[in-house]
C-alpha positions as CSV (number, residue, x, y, z in Angstrom):
1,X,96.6,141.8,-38.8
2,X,93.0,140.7,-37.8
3,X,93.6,137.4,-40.0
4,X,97.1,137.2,-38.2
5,X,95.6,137.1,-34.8
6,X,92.7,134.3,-35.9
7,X,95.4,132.2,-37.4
8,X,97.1,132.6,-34.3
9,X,95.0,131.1,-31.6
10,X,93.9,128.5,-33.6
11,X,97.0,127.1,-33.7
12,X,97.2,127.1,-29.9
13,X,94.4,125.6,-29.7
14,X,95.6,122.5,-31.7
15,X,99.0,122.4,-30.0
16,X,96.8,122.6,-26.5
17,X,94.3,119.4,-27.7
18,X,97.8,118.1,-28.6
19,X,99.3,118.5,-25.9
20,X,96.2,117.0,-23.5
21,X,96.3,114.2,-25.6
22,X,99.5,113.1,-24.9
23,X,99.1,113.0,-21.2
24,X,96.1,111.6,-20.9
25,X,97.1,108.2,-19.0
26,X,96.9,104.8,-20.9
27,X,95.1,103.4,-17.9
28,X,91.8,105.3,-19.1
29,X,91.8,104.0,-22.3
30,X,92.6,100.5,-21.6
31,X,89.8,100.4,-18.2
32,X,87.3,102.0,-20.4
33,X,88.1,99.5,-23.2
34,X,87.9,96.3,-20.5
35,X,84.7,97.4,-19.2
36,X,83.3,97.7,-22.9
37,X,84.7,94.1,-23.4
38,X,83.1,93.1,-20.3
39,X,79.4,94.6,-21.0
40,X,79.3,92.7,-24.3
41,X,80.1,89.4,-23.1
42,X,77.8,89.7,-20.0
43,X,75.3,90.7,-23.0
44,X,76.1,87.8,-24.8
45,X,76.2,85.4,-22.0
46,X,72.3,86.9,-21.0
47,X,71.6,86.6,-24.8
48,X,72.6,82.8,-24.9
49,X,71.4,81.7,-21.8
50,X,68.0,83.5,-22.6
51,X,67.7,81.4,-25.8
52,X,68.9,78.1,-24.0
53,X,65.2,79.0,-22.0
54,X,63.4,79.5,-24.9
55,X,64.8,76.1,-26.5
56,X,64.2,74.5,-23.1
57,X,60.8,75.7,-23.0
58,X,59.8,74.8,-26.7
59,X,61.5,71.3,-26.2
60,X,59.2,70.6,-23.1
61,X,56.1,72.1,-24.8
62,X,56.8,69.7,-28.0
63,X,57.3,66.7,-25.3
64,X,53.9,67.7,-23.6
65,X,52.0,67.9,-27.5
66,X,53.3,64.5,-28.3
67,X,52.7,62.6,-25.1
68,X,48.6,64.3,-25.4
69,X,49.3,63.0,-29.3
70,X,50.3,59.8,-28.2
71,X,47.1,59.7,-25.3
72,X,44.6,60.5,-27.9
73,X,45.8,57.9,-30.3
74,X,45.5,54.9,-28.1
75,X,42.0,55.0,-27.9
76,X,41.5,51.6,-29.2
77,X,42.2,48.6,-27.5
78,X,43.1,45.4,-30.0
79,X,44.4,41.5,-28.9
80,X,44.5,39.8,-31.8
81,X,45.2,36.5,-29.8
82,X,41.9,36.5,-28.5
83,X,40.4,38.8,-30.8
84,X,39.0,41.2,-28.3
85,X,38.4,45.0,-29.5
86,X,37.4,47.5,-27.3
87,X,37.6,51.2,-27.5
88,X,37.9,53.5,-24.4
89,X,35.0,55.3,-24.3
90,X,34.3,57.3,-20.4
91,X,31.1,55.8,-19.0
92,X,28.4,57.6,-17.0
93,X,24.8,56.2,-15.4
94,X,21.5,57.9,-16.5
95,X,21.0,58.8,-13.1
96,X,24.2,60.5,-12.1
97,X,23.6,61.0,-8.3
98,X,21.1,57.7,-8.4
99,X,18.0,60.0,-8.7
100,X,15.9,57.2,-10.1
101,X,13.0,58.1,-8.9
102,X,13.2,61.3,-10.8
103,X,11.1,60.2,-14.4
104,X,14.0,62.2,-16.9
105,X,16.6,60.7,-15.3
106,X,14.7,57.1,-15.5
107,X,14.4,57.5,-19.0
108,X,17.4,59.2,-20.4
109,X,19.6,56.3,-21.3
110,X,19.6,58.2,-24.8
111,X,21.1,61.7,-23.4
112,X,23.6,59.6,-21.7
113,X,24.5,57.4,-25.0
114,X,25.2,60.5,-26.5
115,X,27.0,62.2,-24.0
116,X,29.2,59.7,-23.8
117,X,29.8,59.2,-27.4
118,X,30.6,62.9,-27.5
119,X,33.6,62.3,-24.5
120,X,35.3,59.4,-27.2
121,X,35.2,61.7,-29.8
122,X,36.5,64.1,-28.3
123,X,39.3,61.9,-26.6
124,X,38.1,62.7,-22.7
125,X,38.6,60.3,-20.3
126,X,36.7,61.1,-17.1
127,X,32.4,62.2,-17.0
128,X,31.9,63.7,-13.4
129,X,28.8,63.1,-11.9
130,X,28.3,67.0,-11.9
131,X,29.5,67.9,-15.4
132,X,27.1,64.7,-16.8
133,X,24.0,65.9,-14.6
134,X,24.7,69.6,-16.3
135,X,24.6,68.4,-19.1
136,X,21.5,66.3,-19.0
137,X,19.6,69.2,-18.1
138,X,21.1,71.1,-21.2
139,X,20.1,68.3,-23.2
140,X,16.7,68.2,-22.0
141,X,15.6,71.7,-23.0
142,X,16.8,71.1,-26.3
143,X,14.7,67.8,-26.4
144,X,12.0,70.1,-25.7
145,X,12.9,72.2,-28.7
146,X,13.3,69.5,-31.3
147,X,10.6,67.3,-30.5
148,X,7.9,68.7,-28.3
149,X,7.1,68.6,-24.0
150,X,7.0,65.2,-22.5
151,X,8.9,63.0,-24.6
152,X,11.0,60.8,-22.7
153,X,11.8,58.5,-25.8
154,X,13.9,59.4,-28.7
155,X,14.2,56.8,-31.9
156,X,17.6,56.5,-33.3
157,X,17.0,59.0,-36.2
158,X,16.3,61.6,-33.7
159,X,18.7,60.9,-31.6
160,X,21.3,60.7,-34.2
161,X,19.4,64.3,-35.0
162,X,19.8,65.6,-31.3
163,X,23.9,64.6,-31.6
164,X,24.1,66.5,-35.0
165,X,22.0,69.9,-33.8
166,X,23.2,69.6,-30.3
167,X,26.7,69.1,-30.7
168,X,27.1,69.5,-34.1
169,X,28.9,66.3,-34.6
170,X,28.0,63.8,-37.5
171,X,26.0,60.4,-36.7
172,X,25.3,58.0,-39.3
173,X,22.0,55.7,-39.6
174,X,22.1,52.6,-40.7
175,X,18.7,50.2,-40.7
176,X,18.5,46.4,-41.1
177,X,21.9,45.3,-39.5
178,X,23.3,42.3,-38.9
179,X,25.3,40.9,-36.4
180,X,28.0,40.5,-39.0
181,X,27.6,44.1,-39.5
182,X,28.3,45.0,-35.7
183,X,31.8,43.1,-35.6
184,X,32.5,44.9,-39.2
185,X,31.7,48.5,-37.2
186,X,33.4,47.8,-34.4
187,X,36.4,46.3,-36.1
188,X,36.5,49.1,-37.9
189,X,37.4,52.0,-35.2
190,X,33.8,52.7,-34.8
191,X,31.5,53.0,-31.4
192,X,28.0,52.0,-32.0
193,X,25.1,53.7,-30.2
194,X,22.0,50.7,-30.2
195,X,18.3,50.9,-28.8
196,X,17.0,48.0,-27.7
197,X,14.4,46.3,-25.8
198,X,16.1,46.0,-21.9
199,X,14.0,43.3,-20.8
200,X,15.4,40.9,-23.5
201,X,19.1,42.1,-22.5
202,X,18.4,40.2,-19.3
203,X,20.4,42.5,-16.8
204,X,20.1,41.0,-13.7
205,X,21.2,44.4,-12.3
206,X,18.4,46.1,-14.4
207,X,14.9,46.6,-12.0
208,X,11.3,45.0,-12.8
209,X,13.4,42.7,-15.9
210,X,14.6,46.2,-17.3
211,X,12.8,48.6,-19.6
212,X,11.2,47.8,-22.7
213,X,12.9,51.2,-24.6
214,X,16.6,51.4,-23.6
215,X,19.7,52.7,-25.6
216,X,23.7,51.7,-24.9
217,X,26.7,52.5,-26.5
218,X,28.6,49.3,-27.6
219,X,32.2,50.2,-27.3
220,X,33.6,46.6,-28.2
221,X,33.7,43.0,-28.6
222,X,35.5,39.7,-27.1
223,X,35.2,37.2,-30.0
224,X,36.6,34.6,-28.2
225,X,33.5,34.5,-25.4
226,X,31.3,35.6,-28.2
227,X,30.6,39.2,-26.7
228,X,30.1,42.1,-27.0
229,X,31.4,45.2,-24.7
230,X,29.2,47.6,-23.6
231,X,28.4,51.2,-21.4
232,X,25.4,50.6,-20.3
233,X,23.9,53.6,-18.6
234,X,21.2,51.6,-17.4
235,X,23.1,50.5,-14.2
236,X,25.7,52.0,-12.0
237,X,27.9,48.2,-13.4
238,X,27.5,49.4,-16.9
239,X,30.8,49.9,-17.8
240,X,32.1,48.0,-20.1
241,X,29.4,45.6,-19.7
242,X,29.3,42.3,-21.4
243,X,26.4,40.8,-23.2
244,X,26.2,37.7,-25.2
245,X,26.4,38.6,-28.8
246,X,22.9,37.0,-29.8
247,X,21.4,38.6,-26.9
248,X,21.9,42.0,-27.4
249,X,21.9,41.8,-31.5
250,X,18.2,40.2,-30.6
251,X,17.3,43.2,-28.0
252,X,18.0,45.1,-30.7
253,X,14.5,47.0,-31.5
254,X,14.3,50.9,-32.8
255,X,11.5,52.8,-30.9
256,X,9.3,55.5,-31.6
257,X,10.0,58.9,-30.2
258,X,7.1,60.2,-27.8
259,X,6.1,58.8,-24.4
260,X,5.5,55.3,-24.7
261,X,4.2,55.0,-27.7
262,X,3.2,51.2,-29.0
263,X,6.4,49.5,-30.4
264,X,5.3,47.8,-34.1
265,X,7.6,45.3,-35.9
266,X,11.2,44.9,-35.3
267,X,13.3,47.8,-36.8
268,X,17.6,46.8,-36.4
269,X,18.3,50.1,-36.6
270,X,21.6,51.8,-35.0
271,X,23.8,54.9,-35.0
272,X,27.4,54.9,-35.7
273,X,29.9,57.4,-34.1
274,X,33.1,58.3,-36.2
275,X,36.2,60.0,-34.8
């Protein structure tokens, strides 16, 4: 009887599911079933248009790589009709707010060679007068740390030394050049850091005939006229300064590093900059 009775409601309890079943209205099915449709394709729309940003944004970041790709590659300026070379290389006096009557400054054609070599290499376009001074300064105490107080003269080894330990660049030396040499150097891509002796330079913009230890960055050449292109540090003109080939392969002259020590013989020694 008891297994009667349990047999007996759950069968009314099917029909009763049964029976709600059927009158449920078709409406709540097919509204339920709409709105479901219309959640996923708002999701898929938000999906899609999410990745059209992200493709958007990869395409313009690509653009922005090439076109700093592109900059850093044209570096080099070549004319082969009048056989003119010239790299782009920032320029920057030695005196960066014209604070010549400050001795470091007077003397630091050497720190700004380098720093300036340092900008190429690094494909930079623009030395501020603040960012060059700051540097200078750095430069200085590390002067002081490589080659003792009170030297305001660096030979080419150690400045070629002070690039490698200071910015950890490479420099290479090369001694007993020829003119033939310079045009090979520069032909070849190269920038071309020289000390000379100013006063054979013949700068008319240079003070007292110029100074008898001075460094410059040759950046080029104009075969044509028989130049070659220069940054000269040594004048607030200095960019891309132009000097008679034989004049400035004759001012040519390696100097000892110290303060003013006595110049012997006629070393052609330079440093060349590599990207």
């Amino acid at each position: 009887m008891k297994s009667f009775i349990i047999r007996f409601f759950v069968v009314i309890g099917i029909l009763g599911l049964m029976t709600s079943w059927y009158f449920i209205p078709d409406s709540f099915f097919v509204e339920y079933s709409d709105a479901s449709n219309e959640q996923i394709i708002y999701k898929q729309d938000t999906l899609e248009e999410e990745q059209k940003n992200i493709e958007e944004k990869e395409k313009q970041e690509k653009y922005k790589e090439e076109k700093v790709e592109q900059k850093q590659k044209i570096t080099i300026i070549r004319d082969e009709s009048t056989g003119k070379v010239k790299q782009r290389v920032p320029f920057m006096v030695q005196a960066p707010h014209a604070q010549w009557d400050e001795s470091k400054f007077q003397d630091a054609c050497e720190e700004a060679s380098l720093i300036m070599a340092k900008a190429w290499v690094d494909n930079e376009n623009h030395i501020s007068k603040n960012d060059a001074e700051e540097e200078m300064n750095k430069m200085f105490n590390k002067e002081e740390e490589l080659f003792g107080p009170d030297v305001i003269d660096i030979s080419a080894s150690d400045t070629a030394r002070l690039f490698q330990e200071y910015y950890g660049y490479p420099a290479e030396i090369l001694n007993d050049v020829t003119i033939t040499d310079l045009y090979r150097i520069l032909t070849e891509g190269n920038i071309i850091i020289a000390p000379t002796n100013g006063k054979v330079l013949g700068n008319p913009q240079f003070t007292n005939g110029g100074p008898d230890r001075h460094m410059l960055v040759i950046i080029g050449y104009d075969k044509k006229n028989d130049e070659f292109i220069t940054n000269d540090p040594g004048t607030r003109l200095g960019r891309g300064y132009k000097y008679k080939d034989s004049t400035l392969y004759n001012a040519i002259r390696d100097y000892e590093t110290g303060h003013k020590k006595d110049i012997e013989g006629l070393k052609k020694t330079i440093i060349v900059i590599k990207k």
